[in-house]
TIRO-417025 format. One record per residue (C-alpha): residue number from 1; residue in three letters; y, x, z. Coordinates in steps of 0.5 Angstrom, whole numbers. Each point is the difference from the previous one (the first is absolute). Layout:
BEGIN
+-----+--------+-------+-------+-------+
: num : residu : north :  east :    up :
+-----+--------+-------+-------+-------+
: NUM :    ALA :     Y :     X :     Z :
...
+-----+--------+-------+-------+-------+
//
This chain:
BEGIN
+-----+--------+-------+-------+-------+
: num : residu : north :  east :    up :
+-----+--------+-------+-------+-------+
:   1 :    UNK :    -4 :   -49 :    24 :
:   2 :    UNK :     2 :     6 :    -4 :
:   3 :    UNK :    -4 :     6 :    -1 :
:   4 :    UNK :     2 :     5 :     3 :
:   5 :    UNK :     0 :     6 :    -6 :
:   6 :    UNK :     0 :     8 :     0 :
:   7 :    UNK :     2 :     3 :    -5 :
:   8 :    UNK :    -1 :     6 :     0 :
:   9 :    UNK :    -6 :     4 :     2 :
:  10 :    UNK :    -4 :     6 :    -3 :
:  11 :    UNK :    -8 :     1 :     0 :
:  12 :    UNK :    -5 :     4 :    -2 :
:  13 :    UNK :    -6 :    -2 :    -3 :
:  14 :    UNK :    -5 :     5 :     3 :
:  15 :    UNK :    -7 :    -1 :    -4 :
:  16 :    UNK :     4 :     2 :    -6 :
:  17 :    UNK :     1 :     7 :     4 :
:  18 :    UNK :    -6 :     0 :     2 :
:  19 :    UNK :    -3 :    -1 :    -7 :
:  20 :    UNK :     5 :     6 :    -3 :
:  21 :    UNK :    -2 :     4 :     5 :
:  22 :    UNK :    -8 :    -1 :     1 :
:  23 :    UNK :     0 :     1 :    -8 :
:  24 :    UNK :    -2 :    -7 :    -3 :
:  25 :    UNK :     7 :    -1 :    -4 :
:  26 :    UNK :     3 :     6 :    -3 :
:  27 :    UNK :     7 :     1 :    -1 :
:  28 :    UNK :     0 :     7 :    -3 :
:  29 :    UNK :     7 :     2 :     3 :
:  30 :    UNK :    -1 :    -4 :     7 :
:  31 :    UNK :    -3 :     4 :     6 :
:  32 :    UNK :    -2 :    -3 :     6 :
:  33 :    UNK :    -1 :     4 :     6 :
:  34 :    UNK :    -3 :    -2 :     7 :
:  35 :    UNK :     5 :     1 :     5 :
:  36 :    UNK :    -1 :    -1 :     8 :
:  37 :    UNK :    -3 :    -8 :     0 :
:  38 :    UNK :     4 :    -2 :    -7 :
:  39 :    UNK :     2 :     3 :    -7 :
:  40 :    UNK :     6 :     3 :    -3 :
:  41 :    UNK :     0 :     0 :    -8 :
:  42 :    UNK :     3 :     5 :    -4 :
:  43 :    UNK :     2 :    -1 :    -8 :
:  44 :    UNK :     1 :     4 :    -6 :
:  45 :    UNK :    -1 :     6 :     5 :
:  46 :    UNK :     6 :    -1 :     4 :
:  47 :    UNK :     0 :     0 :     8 :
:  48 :    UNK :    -4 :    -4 :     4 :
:  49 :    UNK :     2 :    -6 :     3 :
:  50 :    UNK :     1 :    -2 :     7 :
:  51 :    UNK :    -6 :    -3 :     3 :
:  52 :    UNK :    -1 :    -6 :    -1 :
:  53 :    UNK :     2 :    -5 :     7 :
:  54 :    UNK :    -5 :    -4 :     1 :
:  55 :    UNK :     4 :    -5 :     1 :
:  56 :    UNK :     1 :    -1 :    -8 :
:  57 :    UNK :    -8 :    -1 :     0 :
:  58 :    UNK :    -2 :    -5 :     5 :
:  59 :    UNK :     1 :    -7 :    -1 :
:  60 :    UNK :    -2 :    -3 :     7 :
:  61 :    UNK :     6 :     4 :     3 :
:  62 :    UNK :     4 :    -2 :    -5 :
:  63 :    UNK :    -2 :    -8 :     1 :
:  64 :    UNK :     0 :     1 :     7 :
:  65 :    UNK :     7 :     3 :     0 :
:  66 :    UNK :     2 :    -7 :    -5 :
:  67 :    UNK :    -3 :    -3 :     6 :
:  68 :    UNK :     5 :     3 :     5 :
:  69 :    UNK :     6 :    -1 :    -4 :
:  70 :    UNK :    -1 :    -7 :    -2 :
:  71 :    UNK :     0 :     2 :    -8 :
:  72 :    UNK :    -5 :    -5 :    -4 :
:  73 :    UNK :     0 :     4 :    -7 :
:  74 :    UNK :     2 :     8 :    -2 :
:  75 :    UNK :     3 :     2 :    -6 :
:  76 :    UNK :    -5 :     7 :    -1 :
:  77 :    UNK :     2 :     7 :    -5 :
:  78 :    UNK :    -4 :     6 :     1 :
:  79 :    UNK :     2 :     6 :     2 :
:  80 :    UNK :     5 :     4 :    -4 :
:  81 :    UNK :    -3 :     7 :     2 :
:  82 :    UNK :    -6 :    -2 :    -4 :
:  83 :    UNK :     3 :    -4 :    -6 :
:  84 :    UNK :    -1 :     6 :    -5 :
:  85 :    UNK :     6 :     0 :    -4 :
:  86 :    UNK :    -2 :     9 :    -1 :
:  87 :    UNK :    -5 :    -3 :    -4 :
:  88 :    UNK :    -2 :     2 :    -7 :
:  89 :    UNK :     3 :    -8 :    -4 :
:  90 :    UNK :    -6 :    -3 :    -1 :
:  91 :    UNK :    -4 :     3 :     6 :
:  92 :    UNK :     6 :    -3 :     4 :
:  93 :    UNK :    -1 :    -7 :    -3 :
:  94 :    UNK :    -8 :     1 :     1 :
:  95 :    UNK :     1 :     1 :     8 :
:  96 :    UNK :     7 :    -5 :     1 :
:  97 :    UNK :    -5 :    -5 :    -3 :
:  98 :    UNK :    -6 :     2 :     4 :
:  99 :    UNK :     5 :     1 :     7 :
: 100 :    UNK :     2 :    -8 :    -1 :
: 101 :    UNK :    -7 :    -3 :    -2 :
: 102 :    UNK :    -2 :     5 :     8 :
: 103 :    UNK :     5 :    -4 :     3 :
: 104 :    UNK :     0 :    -7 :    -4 :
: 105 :    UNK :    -9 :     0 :     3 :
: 106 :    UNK :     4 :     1 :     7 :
: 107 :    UNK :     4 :    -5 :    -1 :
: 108 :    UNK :    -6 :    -5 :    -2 :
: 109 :    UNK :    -3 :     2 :     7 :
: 110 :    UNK :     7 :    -3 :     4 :
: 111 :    UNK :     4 :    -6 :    -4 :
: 112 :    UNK :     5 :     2 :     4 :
: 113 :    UNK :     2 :     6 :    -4 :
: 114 :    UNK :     2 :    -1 :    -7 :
: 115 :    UNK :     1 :     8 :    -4 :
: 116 :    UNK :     6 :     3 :    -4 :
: 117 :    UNK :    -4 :     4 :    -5 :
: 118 :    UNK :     2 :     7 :    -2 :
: 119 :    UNK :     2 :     3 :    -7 :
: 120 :    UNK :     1 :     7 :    -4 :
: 121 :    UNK :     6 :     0 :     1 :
: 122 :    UNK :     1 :     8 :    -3 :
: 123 :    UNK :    -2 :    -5 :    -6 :
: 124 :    UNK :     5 :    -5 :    -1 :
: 125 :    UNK :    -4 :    -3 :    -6 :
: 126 :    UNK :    -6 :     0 :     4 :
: 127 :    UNK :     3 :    -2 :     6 :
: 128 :    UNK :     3 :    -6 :    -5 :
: 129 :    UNK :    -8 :    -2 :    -2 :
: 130 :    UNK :    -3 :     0 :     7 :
: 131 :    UNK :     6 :    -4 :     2 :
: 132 :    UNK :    -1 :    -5 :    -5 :
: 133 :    UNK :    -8 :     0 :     1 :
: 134 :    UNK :     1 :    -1 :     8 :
: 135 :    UNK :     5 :    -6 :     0 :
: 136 :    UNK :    -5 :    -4 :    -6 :
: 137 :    UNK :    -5 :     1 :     6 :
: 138 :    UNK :     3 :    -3 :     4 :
: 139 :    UNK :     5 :     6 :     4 :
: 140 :    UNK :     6 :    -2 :     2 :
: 141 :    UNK :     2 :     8 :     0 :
: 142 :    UNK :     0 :     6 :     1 :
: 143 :    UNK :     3 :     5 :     5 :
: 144 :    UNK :     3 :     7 :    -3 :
: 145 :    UNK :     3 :     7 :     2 :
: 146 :    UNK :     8 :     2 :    -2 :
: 147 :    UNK :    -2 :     4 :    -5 :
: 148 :    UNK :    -6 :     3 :    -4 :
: 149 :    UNK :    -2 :     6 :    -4 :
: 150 :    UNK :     8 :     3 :     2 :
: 151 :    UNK :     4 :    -6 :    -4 :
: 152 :    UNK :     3 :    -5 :     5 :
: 153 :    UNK :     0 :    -7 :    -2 :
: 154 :    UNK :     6 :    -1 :    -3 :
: 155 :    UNK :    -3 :     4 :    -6 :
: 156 :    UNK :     0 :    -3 :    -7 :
: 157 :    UNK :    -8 :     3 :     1 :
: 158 :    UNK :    -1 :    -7 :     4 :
: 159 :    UNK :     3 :    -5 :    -5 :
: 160 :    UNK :    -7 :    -3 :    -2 :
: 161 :    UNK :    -1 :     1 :     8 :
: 162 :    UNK :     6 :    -4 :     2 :
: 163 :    UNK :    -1 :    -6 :    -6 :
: 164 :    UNK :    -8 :    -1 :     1 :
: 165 :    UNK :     3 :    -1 :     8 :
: 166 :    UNK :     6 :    -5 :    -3 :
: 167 :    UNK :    -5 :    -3 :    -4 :
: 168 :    UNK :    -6 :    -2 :     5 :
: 169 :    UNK :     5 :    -1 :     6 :
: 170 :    UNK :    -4 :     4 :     3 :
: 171 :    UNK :     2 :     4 :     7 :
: 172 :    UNK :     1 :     6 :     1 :
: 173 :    UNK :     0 :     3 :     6 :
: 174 :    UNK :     5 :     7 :     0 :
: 175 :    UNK :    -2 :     4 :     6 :
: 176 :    UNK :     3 :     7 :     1 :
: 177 :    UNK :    -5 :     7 :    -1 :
: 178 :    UNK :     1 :     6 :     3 :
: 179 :    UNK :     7 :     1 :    -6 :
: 180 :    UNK :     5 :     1 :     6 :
: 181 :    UNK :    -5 :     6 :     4 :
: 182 :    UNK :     4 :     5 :    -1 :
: 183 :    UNK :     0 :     7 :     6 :
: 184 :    UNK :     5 :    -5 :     3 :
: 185 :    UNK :    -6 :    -4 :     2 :
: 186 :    UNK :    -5 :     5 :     3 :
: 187 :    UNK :     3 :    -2 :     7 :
: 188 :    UNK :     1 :    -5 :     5 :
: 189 :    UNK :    -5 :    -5 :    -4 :
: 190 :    UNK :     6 :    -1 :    -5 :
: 191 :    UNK :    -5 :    -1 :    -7 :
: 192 :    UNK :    -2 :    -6 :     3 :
: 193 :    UNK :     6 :    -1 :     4 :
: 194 :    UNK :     6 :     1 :    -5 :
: 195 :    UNK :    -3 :     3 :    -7 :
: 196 :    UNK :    -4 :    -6 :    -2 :
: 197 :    UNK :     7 :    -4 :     2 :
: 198 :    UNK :     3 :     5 :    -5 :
: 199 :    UNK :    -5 :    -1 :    -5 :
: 200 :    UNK :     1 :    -7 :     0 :
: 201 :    UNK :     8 :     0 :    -1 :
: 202 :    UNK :     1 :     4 :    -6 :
: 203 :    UNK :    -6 :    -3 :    -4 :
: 204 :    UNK :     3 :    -7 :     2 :
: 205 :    UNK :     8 :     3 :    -2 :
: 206 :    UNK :    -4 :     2 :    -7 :
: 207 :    UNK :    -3 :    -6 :    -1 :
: 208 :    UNK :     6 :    -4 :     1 :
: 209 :    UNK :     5 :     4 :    -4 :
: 210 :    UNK :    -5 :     0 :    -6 :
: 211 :    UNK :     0 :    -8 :     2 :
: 212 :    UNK :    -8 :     0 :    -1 :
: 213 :    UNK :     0 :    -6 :     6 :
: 214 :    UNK :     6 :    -4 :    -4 :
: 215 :    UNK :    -4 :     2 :    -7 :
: 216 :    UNK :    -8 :    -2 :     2 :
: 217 :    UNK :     3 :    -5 :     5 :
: 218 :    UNK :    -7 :    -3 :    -1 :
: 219 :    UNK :    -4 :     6 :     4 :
: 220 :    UNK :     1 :    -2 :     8 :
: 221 :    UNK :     2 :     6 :     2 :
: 222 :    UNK :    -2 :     1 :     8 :
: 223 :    UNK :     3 :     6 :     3 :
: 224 :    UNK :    -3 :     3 :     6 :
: 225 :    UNK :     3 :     2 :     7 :
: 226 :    UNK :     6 :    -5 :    -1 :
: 227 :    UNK :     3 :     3 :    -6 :
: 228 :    UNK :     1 :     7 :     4 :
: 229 :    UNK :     7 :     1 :     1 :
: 230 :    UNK :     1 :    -4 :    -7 :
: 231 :    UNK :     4 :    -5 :     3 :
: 232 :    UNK :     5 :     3 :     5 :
: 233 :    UNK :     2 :     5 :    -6 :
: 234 :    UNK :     0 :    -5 :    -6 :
: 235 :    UNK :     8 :     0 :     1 :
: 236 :    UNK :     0 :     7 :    -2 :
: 237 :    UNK :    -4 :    -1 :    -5 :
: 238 :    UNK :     4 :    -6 :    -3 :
: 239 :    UNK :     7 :     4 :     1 :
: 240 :    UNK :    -4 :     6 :    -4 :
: 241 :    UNK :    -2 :    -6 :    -6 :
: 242 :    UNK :     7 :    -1 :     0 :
: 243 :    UNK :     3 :     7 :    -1 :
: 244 :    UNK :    -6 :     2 :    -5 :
: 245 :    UNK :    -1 :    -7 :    -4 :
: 246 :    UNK :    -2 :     3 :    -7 :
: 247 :    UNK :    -7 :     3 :     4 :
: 248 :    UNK :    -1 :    -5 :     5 :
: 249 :    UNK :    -2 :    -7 :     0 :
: 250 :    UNK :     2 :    -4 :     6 :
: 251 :    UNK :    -4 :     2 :     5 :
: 252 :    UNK :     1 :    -7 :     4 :
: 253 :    UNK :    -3 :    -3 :    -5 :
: 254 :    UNK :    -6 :     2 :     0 :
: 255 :    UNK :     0 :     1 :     8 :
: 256 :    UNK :    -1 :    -9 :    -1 :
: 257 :    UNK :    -6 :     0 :    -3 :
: 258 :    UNK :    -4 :     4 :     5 :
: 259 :    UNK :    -4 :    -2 :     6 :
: 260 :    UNK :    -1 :     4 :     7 :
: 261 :    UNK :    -5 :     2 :     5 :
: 262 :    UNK :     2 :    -1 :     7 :
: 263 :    UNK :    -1 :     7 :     3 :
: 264 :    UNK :     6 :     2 :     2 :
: 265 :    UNK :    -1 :    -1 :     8 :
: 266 :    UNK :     6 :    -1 :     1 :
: 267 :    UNK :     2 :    -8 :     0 :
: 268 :    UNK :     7 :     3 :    -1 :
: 269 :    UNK :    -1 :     4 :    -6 :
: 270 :    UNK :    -4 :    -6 :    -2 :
: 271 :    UNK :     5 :    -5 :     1 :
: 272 :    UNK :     5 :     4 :    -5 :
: 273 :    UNK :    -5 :    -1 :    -5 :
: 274 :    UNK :    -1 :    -7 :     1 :
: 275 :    UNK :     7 :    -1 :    -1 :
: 276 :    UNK :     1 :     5 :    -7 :
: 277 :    UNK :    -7 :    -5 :    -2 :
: 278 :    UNK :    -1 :    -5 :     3 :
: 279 :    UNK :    -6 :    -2 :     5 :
: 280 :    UNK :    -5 :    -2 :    -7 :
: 281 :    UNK :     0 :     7 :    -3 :
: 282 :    UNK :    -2 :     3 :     7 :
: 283 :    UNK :    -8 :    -1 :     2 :
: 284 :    UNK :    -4 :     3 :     6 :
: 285 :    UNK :    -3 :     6 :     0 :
: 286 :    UNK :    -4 :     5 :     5 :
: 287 :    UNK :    -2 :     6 :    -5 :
: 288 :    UNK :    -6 :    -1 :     3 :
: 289 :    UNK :    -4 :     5 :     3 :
: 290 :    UNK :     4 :     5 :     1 :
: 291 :    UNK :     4 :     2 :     6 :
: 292 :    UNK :     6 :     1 :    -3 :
: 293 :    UNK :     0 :    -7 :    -3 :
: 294 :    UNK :     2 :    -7 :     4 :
: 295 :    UNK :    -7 :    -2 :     4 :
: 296 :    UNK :     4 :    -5 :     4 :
: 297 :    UNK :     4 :    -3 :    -6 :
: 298 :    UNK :     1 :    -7 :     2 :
: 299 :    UNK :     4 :     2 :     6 :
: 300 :    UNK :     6 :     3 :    -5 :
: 301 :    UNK :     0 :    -6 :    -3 :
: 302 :    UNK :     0 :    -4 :     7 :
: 303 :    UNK :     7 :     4 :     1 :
: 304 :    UNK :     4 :    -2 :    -7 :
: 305 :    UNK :     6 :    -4 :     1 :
: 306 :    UNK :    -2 :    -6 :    -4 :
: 307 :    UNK :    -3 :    -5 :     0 :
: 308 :    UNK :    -7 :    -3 :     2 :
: 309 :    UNK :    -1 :    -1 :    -8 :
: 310 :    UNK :     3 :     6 :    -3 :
: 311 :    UNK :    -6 :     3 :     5 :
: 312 :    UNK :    -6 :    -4 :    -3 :
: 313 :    UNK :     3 :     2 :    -7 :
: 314 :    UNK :    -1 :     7 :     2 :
: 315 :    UNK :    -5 :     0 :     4 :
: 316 :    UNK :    -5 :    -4 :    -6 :
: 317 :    UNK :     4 :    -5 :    -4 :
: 318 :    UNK :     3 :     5 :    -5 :
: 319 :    UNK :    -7 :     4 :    -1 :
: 320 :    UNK :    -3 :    -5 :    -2 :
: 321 :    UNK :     5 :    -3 :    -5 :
: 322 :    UNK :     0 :     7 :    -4 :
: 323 :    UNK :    -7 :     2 :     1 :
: 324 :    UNK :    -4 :    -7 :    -1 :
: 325 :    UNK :    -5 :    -4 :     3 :
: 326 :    UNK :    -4 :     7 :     2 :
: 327 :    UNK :     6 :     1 :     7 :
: 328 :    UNK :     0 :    -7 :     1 :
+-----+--------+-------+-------+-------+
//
């Protein structure tokens, strides 16, 4: 039997929180307040995060929702509010360490989990050596934001990011931030139904036109929510290429060395990917637990217009072929 993979969850290792909060580990620009019956985080000064759901922190839920979904492995990152990307460098580099050991000792607690880890990656350098570290450890990757410390990711800044990426195979999971969360956004829930989307195109057309994928062909890029819009506007951008040659790489190119989520809710949207990518570059996803993820994920699959095996490369196969034995 196949089993059954989710690519695509976030969670919240919450000892760690209450560990900054109650004083026992210090984190000079880190500030954790109570709020209600959870926390919020603040960093280097900034505004407060969101209260942190429970839904990030509790794992019985999160297994009984596994249960329910007949899902046998999750592929778990953090939460990106508290990544700390406006962290000091090397005060960064102690937090993104200590926020995926919190997850990996979860993880022990449920083998059904296996951790992307976390890295500073306003310093792409560091961000290189934390890389490097957590694969000899055994990590199969990582899951990053689309830009840090203002610079996006097409920035000759992150070369030795994007090579200590090509060099380890490592995966780096590109999730979108808060870059497209202009005014626009303030209404009608936009932030989390548009903006996040936004954010995710224009990093993935910098990438593509810089030709980072085609370049560090060995880094498996997986990109959330099912490309964004990337794969409906990828002829703009070929016909963009071919009127400014000199400045950008062929984005098609690139565009075949990524892989995607399933988070899209739309079997038709999905079915347009499939068709630019094939059925092996597509993997399940819920974006677990929030509510604008897919929490009936399997569904979307059951709806595709192909074929009963393409399915079970979705839904398990493909996943435990990029990241190892640890989804299987």
């Amino acid at each position: 039997m196949t089993s059954v993979v989710d690519v695509h969850a976030h969670m919240v290792p919450l000892r760690l929180i209450e560990q900054v909060h109650g004083g026992e580990l210090s984190f000079p620009d880190i500030e954790v307040t109570a709020h209600e019956s959870t926390y919020r985080v603040a960093f280097n000064g900034g505004a407060p995060t969101r209260p942190i759901a429970p839904g990030l922190s509790d794992l019985g839920k999160r297994v009984a929702w596994l249960d329910q979904n007949g899902i046998h492995h999750q592929l778990v990152g953090g939460w990106l509010d508290i990544f700390g990307y406006d962290l000091p460098a090397e005060e960064g580099a102690e937090w993104s360490a200590a926020l995926t050991d919190a997850l990996r000792e979860v993880a022990v607690e449920e083998p059904r989990l296996t951790v992307l880890g976390t890295v500073p990656l306003q310093d792409p350098k560091r961000a290189a050596e934390a890389l490097r570290q957590q694969v000899s450890s055994g990590s199969p990757g990582i899951m990053i934001a689309t830009r840090a410390a203002g610079r996006d990711l097409d920035d000759a800044a992150f070369t030795p990011f994007w090579e200590s990426a090509h060099e380890t195979g490592a995966i780096v999971f590109l999730h979108p931030g808060f870059g497209g969360a202009s005014e626009r956004y303030s209404d009608f829930g936009l932030v989390n139904g548009l903006a996040r989307l936004e954010d995710t195109t224009v990093t993935l057309a910098r990438l593509l036109y810089a030709g980072i994928p085609e370049r560090y062909a060995g880094a498996k890029i997986v990109v959330a929510h099912a490309g964004a819009a990337l794969p409906y506007v990828l002829g703009r951008l070929t016909r963009n290429h071919l009127l400014n040659k000199d400045t950008t790489h062929d984005p098609v190119a690139s565009f075949r060395n990524l892989y995607f989520d399933s988070v899209v809710f739309d079997p038709d949207a999905l079915q347009l990917l499939i068709g630019k990518v094939g059925a092996q570059r597509v993997m399940l996803g819920s974006d677990y637990p929030f509510p604008i993820g897919d929490l009936e994920p399997r569904k979307l699959v059951a709806d595709l217009q192909v074929g009963d095996e393409d399915k079970r490369d979705i839904e398990g196969r493909n996943a435990a072929q990029l990241f190892g034995g640890g989804a299987a």
